[in-house]
SEFIVO-948767 format. One record per residue: residue in one letter; x, y, z of N, C-alpha, C in turn. Coordinates in steps of 0.1 Angstrom, whole numbers, plus 5000, padded with zeros to 4 digits. Example, Ala and Ser with C-alpha at 12.3 -4.5 7.8 and 13.67 -1.06 7.14 Angstrom:
<recs>
A513249435078512349555078513249675078/S512849785071513749895071512950005079/
</recs>
This chain:
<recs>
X561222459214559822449217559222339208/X558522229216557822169206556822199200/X556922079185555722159178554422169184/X554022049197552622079201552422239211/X553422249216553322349222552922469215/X554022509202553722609193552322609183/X552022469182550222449174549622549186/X549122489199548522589209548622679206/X549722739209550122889209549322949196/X549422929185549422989173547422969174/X547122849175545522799177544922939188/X545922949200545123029210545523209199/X546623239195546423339192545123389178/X545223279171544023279160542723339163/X542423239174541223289188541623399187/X542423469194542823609197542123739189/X542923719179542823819166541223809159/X540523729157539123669153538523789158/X537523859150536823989156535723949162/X535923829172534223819180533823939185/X533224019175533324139182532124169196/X532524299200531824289212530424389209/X530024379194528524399192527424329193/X526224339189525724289194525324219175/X524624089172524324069158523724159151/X523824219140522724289131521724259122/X522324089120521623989113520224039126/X520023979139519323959149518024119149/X518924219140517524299143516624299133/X516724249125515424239112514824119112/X514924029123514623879125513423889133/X512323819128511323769139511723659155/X512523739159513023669177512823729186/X512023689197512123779208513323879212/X514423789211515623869213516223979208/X515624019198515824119196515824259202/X514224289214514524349217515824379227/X517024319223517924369230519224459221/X518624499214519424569198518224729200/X517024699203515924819206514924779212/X514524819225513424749233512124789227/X511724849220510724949212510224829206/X511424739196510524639190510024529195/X508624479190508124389197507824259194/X507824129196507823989184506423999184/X506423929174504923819169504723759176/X504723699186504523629199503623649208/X502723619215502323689228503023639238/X503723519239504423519252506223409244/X506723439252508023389251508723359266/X509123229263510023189276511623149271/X512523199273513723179274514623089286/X515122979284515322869294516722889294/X517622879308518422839311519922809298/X520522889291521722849284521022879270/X520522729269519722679256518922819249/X518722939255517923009250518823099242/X520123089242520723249241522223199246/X523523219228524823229235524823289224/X525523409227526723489217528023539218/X528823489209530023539212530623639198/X531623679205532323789194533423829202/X534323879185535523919195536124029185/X536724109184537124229180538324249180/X538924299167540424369163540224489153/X541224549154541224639142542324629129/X543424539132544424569127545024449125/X544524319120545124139120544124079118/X544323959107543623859106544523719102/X543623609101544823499100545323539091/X545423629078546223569068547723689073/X547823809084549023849088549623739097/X549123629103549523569112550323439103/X549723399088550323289084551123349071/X551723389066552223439056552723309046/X552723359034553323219027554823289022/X555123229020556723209013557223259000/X558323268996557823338983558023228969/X558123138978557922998965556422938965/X555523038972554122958975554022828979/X554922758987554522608990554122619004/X555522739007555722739022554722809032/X554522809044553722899049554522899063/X554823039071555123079078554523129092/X554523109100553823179111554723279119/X554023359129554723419131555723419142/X556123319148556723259157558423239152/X558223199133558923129124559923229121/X561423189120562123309116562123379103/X561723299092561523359081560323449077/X559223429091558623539091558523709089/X557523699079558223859073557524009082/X557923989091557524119100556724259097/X558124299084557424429077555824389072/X555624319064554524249062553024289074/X553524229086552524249093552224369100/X554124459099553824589106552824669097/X552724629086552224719077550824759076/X550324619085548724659089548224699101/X549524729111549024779122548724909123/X548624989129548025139133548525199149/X548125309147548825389156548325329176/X547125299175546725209183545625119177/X546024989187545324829180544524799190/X543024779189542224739203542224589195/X541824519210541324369210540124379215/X539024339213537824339220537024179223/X537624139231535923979230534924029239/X534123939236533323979242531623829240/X531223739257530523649253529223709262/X528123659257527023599267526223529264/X525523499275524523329277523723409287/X522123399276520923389287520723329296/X520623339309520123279322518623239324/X518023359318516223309321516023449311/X514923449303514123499299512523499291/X512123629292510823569299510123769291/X508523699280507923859273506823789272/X505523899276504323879272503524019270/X502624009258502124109261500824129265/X500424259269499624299275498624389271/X497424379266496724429260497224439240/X496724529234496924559221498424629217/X498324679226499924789224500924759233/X500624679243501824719257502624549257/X504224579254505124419260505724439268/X505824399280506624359288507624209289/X509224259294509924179288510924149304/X511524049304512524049316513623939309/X514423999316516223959307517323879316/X517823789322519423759330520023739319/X521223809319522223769311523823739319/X524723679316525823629323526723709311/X527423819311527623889303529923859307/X530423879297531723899298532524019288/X532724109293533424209282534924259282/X535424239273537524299277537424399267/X538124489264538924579260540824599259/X541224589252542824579249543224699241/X544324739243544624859234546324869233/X546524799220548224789218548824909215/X550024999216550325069205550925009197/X551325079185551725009170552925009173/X553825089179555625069182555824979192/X555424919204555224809214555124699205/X554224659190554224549185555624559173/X555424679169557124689160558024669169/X558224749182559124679192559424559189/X558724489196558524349199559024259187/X558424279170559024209162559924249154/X560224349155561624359151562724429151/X562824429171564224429177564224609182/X565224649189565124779196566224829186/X567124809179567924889173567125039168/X566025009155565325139156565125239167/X565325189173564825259188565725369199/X567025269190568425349200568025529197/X568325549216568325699220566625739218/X565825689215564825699215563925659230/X562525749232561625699240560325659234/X559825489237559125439230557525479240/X556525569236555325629245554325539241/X554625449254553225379257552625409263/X551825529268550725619277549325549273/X549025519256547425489252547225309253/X548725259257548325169265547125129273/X546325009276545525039281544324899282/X543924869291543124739289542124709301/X541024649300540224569310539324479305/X538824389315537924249318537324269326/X535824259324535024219332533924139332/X533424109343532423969342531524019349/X530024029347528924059352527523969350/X526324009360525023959353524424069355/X523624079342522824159341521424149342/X520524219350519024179352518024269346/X517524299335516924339328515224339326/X514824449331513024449330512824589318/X511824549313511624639300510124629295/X509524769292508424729283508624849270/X507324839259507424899250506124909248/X505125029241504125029239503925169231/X502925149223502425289212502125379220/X502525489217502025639223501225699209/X501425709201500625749190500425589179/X500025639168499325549156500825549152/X501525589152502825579144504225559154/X504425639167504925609176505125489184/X506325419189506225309197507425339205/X507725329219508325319228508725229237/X510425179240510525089245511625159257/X511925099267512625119277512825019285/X514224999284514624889299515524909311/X515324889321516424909331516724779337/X518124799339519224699341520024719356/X519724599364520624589379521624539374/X523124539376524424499371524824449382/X525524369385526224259390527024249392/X528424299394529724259391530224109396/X530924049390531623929396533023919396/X533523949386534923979391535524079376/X536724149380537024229365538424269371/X539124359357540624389359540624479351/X541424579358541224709348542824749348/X543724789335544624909337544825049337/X544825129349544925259348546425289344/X546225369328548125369327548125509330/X548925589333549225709336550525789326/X551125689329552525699316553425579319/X553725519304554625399302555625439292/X556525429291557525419281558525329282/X559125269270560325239271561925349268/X562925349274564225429262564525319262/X565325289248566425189245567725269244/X568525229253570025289254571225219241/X572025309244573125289233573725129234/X573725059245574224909250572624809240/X571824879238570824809235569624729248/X570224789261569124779272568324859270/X567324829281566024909282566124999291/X565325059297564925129306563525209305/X562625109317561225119319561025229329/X560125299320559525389334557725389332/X557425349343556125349343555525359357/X554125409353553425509363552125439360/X551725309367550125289361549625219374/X548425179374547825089384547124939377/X547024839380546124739379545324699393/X543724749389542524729400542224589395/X541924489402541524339403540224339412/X539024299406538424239420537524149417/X538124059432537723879424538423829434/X538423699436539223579447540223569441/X541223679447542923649442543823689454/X544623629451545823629461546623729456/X547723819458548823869455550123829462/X551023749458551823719467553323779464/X554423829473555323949472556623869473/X557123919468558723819468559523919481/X560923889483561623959500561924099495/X561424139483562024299476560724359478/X559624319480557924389484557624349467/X558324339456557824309445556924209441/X556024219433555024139430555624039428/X555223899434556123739429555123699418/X553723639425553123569417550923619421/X550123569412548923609412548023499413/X547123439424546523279424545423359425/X544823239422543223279427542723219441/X542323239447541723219463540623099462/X541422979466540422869463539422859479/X539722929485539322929500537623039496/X537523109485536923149484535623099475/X536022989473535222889460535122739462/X535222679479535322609486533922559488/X532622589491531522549495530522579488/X529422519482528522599475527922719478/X527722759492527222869493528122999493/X529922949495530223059492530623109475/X530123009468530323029451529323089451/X527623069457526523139454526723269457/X527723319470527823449477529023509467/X529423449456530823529450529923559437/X528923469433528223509426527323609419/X526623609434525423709434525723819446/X527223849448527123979461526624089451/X526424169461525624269459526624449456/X527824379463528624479470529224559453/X529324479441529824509433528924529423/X528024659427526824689420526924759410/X525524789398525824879390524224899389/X523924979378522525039367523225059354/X521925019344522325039329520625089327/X520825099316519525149302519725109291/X518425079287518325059269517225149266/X517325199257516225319253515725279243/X514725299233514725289218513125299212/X512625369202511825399195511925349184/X510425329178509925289160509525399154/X509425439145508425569142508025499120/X506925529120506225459111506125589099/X507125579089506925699079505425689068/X505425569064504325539059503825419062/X502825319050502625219055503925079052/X504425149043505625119042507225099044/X507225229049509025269054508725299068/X509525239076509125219091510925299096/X511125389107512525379108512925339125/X514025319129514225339145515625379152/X515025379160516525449171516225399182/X517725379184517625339201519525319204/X519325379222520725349226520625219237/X521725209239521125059245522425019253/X523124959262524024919273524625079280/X523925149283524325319295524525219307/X525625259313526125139322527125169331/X526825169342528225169352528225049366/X529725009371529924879383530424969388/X530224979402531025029412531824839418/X533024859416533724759420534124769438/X533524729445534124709463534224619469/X534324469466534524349465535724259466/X536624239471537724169473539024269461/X538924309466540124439460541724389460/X542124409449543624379447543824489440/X544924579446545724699435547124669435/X547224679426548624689421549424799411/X550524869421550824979415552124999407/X552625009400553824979392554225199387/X555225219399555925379399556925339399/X558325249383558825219382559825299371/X561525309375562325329368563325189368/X563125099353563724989358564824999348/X566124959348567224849338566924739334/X566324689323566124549317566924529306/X567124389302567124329293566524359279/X567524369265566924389257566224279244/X565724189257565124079243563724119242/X563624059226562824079217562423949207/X561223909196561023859190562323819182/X563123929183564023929170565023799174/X565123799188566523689197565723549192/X564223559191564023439191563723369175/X563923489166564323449153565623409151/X566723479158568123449156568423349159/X567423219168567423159176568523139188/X568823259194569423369204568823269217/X567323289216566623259228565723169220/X564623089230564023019227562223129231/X561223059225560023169229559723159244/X560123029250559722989263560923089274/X561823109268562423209275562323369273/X561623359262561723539260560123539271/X559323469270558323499280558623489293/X559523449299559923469313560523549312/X561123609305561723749307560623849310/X559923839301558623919299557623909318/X557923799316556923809329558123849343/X559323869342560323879354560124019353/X560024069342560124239340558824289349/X557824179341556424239351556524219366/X556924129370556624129384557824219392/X559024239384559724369388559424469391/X558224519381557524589379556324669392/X555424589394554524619402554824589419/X554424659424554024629442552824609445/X552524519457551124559461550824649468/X549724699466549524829474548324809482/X548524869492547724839507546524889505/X546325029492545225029493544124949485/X543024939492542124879485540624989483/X540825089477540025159476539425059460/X537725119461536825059455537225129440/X536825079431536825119413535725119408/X535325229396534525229384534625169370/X533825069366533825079354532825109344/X532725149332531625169324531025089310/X530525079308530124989301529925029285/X530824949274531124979260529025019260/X528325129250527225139248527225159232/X525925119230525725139213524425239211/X524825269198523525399189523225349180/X521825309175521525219164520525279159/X520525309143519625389135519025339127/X517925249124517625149113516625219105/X516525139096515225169087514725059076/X513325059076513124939068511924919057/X512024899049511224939036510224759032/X509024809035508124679033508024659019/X508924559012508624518996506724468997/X507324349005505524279006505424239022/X504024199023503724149037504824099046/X505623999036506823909039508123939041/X508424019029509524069023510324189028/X511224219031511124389035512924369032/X514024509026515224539027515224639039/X516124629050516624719053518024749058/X518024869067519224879066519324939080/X520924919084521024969099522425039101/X522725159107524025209110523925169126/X525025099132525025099148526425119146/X526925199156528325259165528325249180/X529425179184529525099199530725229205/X530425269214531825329219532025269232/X533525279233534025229243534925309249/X535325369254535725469262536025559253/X537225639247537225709236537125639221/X537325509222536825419207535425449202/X535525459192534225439183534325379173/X533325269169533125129163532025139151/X531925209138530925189130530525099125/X529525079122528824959116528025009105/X527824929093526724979082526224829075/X524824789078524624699072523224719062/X523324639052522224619045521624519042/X520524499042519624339048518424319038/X518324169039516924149025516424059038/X515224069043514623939047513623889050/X513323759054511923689048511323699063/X510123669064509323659079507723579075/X508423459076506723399074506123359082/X504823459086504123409100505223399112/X504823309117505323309134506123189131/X506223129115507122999115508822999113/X509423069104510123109095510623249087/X511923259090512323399093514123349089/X514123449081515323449076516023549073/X517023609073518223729067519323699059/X519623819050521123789043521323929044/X522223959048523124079054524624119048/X524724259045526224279037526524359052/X528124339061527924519064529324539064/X529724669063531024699060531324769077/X532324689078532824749093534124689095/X535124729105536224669110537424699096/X537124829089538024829081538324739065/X536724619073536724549059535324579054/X535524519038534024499032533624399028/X534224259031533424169029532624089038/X532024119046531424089056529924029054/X529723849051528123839050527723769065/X526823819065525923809076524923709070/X523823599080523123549070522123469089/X521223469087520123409100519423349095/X518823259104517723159104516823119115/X515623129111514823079126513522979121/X513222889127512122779123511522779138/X510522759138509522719145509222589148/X508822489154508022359155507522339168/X506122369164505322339178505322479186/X505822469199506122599208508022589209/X508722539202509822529200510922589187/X511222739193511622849181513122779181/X513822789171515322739172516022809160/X516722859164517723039157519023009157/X519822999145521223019146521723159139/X522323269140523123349132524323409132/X524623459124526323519121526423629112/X527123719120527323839108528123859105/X529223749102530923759094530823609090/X530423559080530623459075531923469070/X533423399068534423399059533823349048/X534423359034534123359020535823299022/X536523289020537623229011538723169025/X538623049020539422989033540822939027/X541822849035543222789026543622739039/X544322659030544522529044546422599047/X546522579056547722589065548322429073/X549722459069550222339068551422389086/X551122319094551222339108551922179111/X553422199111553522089116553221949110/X553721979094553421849088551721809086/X550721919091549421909090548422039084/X547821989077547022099071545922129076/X545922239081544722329089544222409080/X542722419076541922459070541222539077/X541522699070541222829080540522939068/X540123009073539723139070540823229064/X540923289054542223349051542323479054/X540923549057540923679059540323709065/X540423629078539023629090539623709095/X539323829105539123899117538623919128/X537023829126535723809129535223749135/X534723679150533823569147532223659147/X531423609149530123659153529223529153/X528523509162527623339163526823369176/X525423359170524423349183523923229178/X523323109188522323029188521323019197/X520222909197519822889210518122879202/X517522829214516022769214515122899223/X513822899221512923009226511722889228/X511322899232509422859242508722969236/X508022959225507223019220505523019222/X504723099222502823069222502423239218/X501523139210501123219202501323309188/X499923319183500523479170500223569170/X500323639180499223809180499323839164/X498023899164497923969157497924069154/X498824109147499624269145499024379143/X499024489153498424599150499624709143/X498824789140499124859126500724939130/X501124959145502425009143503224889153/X502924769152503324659158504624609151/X505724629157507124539151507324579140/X507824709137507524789124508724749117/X509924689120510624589109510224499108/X509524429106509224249106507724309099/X507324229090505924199085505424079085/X504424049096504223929098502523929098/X502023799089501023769087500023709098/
</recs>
């Protein structure tokens, strides 16, 4: 393999492992931004009106792991000059098995505002409207499938390797979001949004039961019982055994503008969500909130592809290990990998419609007014995604001057780690709000030498987290007494 090919590889897996996670920022809830209310619709900006434009207003991305960061992926040597990847045969495997777990999710997760658009209405009442172009995946490794994989089936002989919690999906939607928020008492505030869902295209695995045995010869033997639902412009094409050959996408379906507009916005691949969320004002001081926020389901019935894999197969026993021994090459152990799969699966005639649900969060904050300006607080949010649950615990110092200037510095312990700084910014000029933040800054980076070339990385990233983007701002309401009860603004 050449080395440009392996740079890629190692570059795309990097991406991989990086915890863009698929929360939402926590820097973003103690920030004077309109956008916030999408962390708790209850809260309301300093603002009277806000316009959100096209891209420019709103991108966030994240991605999520539990169990890897670059520094398992580059290992150094034990003369410290050298650095290893994991591709490399002197790659130390134990090393990396050591941080995996019984199951490993992957989680990315992006979006980009399409239009949005808050004003309020009278002294107490905002009303708010939301597009978002939303993308969410879910992965779920077991820890013996990745020991498998790096280092060889011998452990394995007479054994059955139970991949059942196997498990994964993608999906792509827009979400259309109307919401208001308004006092019910002097201390009380109330927000609520409902959401039209969209589906555009997604992939889901139903596993039912997977295993590997590794036999005494050192072959395999696959038995699996699962389904993969697709729906989206794809082709499935069958080799002369009815087995799966290969998977295109349907360019007949993405041929005219109006039928990209009709693959965009059908209707057929519908859903509803909610965001809930309350303020409640303990004194003039200590403000606290709650709110749940993405309750969500797609009915998928939209160009349907199933694929069902009720297989007892004889394979090949390659592994990572063949291509340390330099046995194989990597470009061959992955066509094995992909011959197994298409061995694997049939298409199946039916095209019955799918559900999916949507990862949702619980967010408990609370926030203590030092001065007008000034305030610490703090926030617990937990994301679940189908039986996952995701803690979060952050603690926050931040500034809010007027309607100009607004800033955070954020600690939060999550993902297994604790060094996690978080840190935002928002300026004002004119009617032009402009916001960048992150809530995993890396702190200690080291250059990685790739091919005669030194890459300068994160050593103990898992993480990404990054929202930017511009807001259309007017105005400074002036704050009534249980108005945006984190933020103190003059």
């Amino acid at each position: 393999m050449c080395g440009k090919i392996k740079f890629i590889m190692i570059l795309i897996l990097a991406v991989i492992i990086t915890d863009a996670s698929a929360q939402n920022n926590q820097v973003l809830y103690f920030m004077n931004l309109p956008q916030n209310h999408q962390l708790n619709p209850a809260i309301r900006p300093s603002n009277s009106i806000y316009i959100g434009l096209p891209v420019i207003s709103g991108i966030n991305v994240n991605i999520n792991n539990n169990f890897i960061n670059l520094r398992n992926v580059f290992l150094k040597g034990q003369s410290g000059d050298s650095v290893y990847s994991f591709i490399h045969r002197d790659y130390n495997a134990d090393s990396f098995l050591a941080k995996t777990k019984d199951n490993n999710y992957v989680e990315p997760e992006s979006s980009v505002q399409l239009f949005g658009i808050g004003f309020s209405a009278g002294k107490s009442s905002y009303f708010f409207l939301d597009i978002n172009e939303r993308v969410e995946g879910n992965i779920v490794i077991p820890g013996d499938l990745i020991k498998f994989f790096l280092k060889g089936n011998e452990g394995f002989i007479g054994h059955t390797i139970d991949l059942s919690s196997f498990k994964g999906d993608l999906k792509y939607y827009r979400e259309i979001g109307l919401g208001f928020s308004k006092n019910f008492t002097d201390k009380l505030r109330i927000g609520v949004k409902g959401k039209l869902l969209f589906g555009i295209t997604a992939a889901t695995v139903d596993n039912h039961a997977l295993g590997i045995s590794v036999n005494n010869d050192l072959t395999h033997t696959l038995d699996a019982d699962l389904n993969v639902n697709i729906s989206g412009p794809v082709i499935a094409y069958m080799s002369s055994e009815n087995k799966l050959d290969s998977l295109k996408i349907d360019k007949n379906n993405l041929k005219t503008s109006s039928q990209i507009l009709g693959f965009l916005f059908d209707p057929k691949n519908f859903g509803l969500g909610l965001d809930i969320g309350a303020t409640y004002e303990l004194s003039d001081r200590l403000m606290i909130s709650a709110a749940i926020t993405d309750l969500g389901f797609i009915n998928w019935k939209n160009d349907i592809t199933s694929l069902q894999a009720n297989s007892h197969l004889e394979i090949n026993g390659l592994t990572m290990l063949d291509v340390y021994n330099k046995t194989k090459t990597f470009d061959q152990l992955g066509q094995a990998i992909q011959g197994t799969i298409r061995n694997s699966f049939v298409v199946s005639s039916s095209k019955a419609p799918f559900t999916t649900y949507i990862p949702f969060g619980v967010s408990l904050g609370g926030s203590y007014n030092v001065t007008s300006q000034f305030s610490a607080g703090l926030l617990s949010y937990s994301r679940i995604i189908d039986k996952q649950i995701h803690e979060l615990l952050t603690l926050s110092a931040n500034l809010n001057i007027g309607n100009v200037f607004s800033t955070s510095l954020s600690y939060t312990a999550a993902n297994d780690r604790y060094d996690n700084i978080g840190a935002g910014l928002s300026i004002r000029a004119g009617i032009a709000q402009f916001y960048l933040l992150s809530d995993r800054i890396p702190i200690k980076w080291t250059n990685i030498n790739i091919d005669n070339k030194n890459i300068p990385m994160p050593e103990t990233w898992n993480t990404i987290n990054l929202r930017l983007g511009m807001n259309l701002v007017f105005g400074n309401r002036t704050r009534g007494k249980n108005d945006k009860p984190m933020i103190m603004v003059e």
